[in-house]
N, C-alpha and C positions, 0 to 999 in steps of 0.2 A: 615848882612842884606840879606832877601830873598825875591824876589818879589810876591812871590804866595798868599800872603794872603789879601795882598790890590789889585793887579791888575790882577791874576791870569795870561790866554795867554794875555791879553793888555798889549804889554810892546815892548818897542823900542827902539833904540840905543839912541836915548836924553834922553828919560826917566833915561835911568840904566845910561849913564854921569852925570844926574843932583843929580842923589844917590847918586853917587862916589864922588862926588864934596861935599855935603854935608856930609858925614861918615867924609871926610877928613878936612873939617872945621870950624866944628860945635860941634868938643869935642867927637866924638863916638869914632875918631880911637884913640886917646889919650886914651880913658875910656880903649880899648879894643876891640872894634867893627871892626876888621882887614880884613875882608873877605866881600865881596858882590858876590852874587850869586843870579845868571839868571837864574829861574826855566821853567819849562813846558812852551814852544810856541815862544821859539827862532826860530825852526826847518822850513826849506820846511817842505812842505807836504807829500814829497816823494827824497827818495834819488838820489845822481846822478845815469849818466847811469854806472859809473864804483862803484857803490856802498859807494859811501860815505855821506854823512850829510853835511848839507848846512844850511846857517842861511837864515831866509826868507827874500826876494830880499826887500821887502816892509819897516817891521820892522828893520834889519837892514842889511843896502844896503853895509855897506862895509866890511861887514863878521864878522864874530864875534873875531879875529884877530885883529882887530882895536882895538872893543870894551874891549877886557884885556890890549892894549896897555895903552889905556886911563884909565884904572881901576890900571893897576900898575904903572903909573905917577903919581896918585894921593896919593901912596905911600901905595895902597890895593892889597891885590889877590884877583884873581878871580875865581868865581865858576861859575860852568855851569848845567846844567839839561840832564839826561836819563833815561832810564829805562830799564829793564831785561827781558821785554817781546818783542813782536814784532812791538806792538805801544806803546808809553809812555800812559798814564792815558786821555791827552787832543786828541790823536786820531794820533799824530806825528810818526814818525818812530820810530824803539823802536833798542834797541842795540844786540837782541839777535843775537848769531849766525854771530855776527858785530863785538865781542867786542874789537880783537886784532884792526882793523882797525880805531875804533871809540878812543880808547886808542890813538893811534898814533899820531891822529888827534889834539885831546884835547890837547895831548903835543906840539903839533908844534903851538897851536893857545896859549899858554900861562896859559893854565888853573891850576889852583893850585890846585883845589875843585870839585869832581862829587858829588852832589847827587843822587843817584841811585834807581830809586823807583819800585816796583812791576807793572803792571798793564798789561793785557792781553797776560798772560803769558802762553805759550803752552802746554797741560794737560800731554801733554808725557814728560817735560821736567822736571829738579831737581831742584828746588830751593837752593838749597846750594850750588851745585854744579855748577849753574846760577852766582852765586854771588863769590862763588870762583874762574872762570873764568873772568870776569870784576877785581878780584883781582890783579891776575897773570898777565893781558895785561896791565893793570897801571905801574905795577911794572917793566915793559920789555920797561916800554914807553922811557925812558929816562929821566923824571918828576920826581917830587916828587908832587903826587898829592895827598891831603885828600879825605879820601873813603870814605862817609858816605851812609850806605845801609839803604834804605829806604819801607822799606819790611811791617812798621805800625803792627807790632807784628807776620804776616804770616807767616807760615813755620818754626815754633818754634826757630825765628832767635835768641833770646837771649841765645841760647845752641852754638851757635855753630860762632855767626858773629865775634868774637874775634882770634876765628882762622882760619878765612878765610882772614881775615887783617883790617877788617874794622876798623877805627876809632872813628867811632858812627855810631848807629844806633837809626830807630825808634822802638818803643815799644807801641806807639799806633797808633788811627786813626788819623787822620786830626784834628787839632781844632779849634773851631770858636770862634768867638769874643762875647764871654758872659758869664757870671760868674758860669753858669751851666754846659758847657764845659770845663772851668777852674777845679772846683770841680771834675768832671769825671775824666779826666788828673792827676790831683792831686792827687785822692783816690787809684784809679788806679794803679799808680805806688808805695804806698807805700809796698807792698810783696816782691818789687824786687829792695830795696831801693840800696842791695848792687852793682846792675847791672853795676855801673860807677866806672872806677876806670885807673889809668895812661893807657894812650894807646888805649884805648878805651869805650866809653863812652856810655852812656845811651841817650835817645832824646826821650820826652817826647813831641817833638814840637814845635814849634815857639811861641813865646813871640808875644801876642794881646796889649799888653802894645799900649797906643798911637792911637789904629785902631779909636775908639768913634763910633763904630756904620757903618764905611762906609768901604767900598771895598770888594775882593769878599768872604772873610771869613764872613763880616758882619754878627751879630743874637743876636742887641740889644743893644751892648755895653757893655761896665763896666764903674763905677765910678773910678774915682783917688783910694778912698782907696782900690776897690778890686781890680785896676791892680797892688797896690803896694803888695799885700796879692801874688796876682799870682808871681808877679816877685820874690818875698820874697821867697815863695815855692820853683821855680826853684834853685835859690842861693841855700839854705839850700840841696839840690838834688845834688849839686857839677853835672848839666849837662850844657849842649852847652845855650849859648845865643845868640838866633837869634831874629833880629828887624823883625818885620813883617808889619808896619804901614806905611803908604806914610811920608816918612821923611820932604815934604816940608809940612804938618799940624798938628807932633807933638807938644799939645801944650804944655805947662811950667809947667806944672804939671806930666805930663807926661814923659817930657825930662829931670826933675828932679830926676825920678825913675829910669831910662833907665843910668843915670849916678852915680847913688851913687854909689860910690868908697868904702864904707865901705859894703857895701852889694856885689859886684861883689868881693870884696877880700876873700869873704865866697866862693861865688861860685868855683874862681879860686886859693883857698888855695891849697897851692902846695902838700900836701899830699893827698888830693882829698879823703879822708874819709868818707864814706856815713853816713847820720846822722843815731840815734838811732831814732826809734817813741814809744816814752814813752805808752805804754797802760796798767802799770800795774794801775796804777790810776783810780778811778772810774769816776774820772773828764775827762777824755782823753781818745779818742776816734777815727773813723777814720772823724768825722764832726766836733771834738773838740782837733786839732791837736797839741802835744808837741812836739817837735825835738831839741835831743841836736846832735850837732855837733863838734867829737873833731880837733881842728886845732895846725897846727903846731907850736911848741914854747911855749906847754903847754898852751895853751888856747882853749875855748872851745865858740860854739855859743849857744845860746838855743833862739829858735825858737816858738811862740804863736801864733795859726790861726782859725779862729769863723768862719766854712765855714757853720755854720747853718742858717736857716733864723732869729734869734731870738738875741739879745745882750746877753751876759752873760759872766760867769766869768771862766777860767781857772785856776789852782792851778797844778804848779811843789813841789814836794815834792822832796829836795837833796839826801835822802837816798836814792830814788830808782834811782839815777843818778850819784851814785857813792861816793857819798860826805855827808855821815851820823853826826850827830849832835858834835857826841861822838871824831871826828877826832880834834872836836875846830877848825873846817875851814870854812870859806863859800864864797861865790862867792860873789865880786863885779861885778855892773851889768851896761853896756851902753848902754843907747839906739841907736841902729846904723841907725836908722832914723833921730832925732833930736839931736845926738852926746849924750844928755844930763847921766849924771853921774848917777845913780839912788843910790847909794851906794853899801855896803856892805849889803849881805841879808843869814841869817843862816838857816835850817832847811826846809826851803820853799818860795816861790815866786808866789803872786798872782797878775791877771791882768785881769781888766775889759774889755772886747772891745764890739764895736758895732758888728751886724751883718756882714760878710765877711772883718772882720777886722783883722789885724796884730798886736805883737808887736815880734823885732827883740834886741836879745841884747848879746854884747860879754862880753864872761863872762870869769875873772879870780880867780884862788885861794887866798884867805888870809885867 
């Protein structure tokens, strides 16, 4: 869970306790939801006079040392917020030129998790070499902390963030809470489907799942079926899932999605194999999206998504997914939504949906 996209800098020591309390009782941390991270506007305004970073005296008053005490009692890590420039993005002190210092820190207060973001970053300075630096001061921390650089595509990080150590990074901008963002995120990333893979991962960005229109991402909302289309998306992507929504007003439709165990088994299938995007089809497209995804144990997912404005019908064709008429095989098919069995299906698999609708299903050989 991350706080930036429901509260942005609003956020304070109760607040991010009453999180932790809920990840940890409410079935997230069960599902997989293990990490809570304090984004942008923990920070003073300005560092001490010996140079180091302080949590704000207001928001929370008993340092931010407390607040991973209580974030790892509740049986979470914790994550914290910086950035690579000389201010973070919200105007706060930034880490450059900090980082062995800042490094140190982070470890001695508990931290598990930096996200690391670009923002006001100094023209004469190197962006890789920015980030391979905050690398190497983690690594010397004494910690073992998750690195995730948060660069939003800048500085052609997908070349190069893997071997600077990073464990995910982003790949895009920011995104907001509405189906049109979704879409962008979604289309976006399918060129560089192969990006994720053991060690480090692709971030497409936070899961809107749940937000309904409010906090500071807000731009409209989504209905249940498109946030389950967006969550479906990210799954099939084998990238990070992060909650971004005020935990205490997702409602049951929504904490429905955020928990399918048959959908996050996609995401977190341990070979982490990037799907295929079927477009030899004339039916499939980058607005009428196929993805088969192969999983461990010999099984496979294939993935149906209507990001047009318009209802209509998708059609997988097996030959071109590997699985030709002529082998006398064909995929049984579950829906990993509604469990239900669809059967065995040869040759081809068609499926109706509404507009920004999904269908998700694991699929085996017979």
């Amino acid at each position: 869970w991350n706080s930036w996209n429901t509260f942005g800098t609003d956020i304070s020591e109760s607040l991010i306790c009453r999180m932790a309390d809920i990840l940890a009782s409410e079935g997230y941390l069960e599902a997989g939801y293990d990490t809570l991270v304090v984004d942008d506007g923990w920070q003073s305004a300005a560092r001490t006079a010996d140079g180091h970073l302080s949590a704000d005296p207001v928001k929370f008053p008993r340092g931010m040392k407390a607040v991973a005490d209580y974030v790892h009692g509740r049986g979470l890590k914790f994550g914290i917020y910086s950035a690579a420039g000389v201010e973070t993005c919200a105007g706060y002190p930034g880490s450059f030129g900090h980082e062995f210092t800042d490094a140190r820190d982070f470890a001695a207060w508990g931290v598990d998790y930096l996200k690391y973001d670009l923002c006001h970053f100094p023209g004469s300075g190197n962006i890789q070499s920015a980030y391979l630096t905050m690398s190497m001061a983690l690594k010397c921390s004494g910690r073992d902390i998750v690195y995730s650089g948060a660069t939003c595509g800048e500085g052609d990080a997908k070349l190069w963030m893997r071997s600077v150590g990073a464990h995910l990074y982003r790949t895009t901008g920011d995104i907001q809470d509405s189906f049109a963002s979704v879409k962008r995120h979604a289309v976006f990333s399918l060129d560089d489907l192969g990006l994720s893979a053991p060690g480090c991962f692709a971030d497409p960005d936070m899961l809107v799942v749940g937000m309904r229109g409010k906090g500071y991402a807000a731009d409209g909302g989504c209905t249940a079926e498109e946030y389950l289309t967006h969550f479906g998306i990210w799954c099939m992507y084998s990238v990070p899932l992060m909650i971004g929504a005020d935990l205490r007003a997702i409602d049951a439709d929504c904490k429905k999605i955020l928990l399918n165990k048959n959908l996050i088994a996609i995401d977190q299938d341990e070979e982490c194999r990037p799907p295929y995007f079927e477009k030899r089809s004339r039916y499939s497209n980058k607005e009428k999206l196929i993805l088969l995804k192969i999983l461990e144990g010999n099984r496979f997912a294939i993935g149906f998504f209507n990001l047009t404005d318009n209802d209509g019908a998708l059609h997988a064709y097996f030959s071109d997914m590997g699985l030709p008429v002529y082998s006398g095989r064909g995929f049984r098919l579950k829906d990993l939504v509604t469990g239900e069995d669809v059967g065995v299906h040869r040759d081809f698999f068609s499926v109706r949906l509404n507009r920004h609708a999904c269908k998700i299903y694991l699929a085996t050989v017979e």
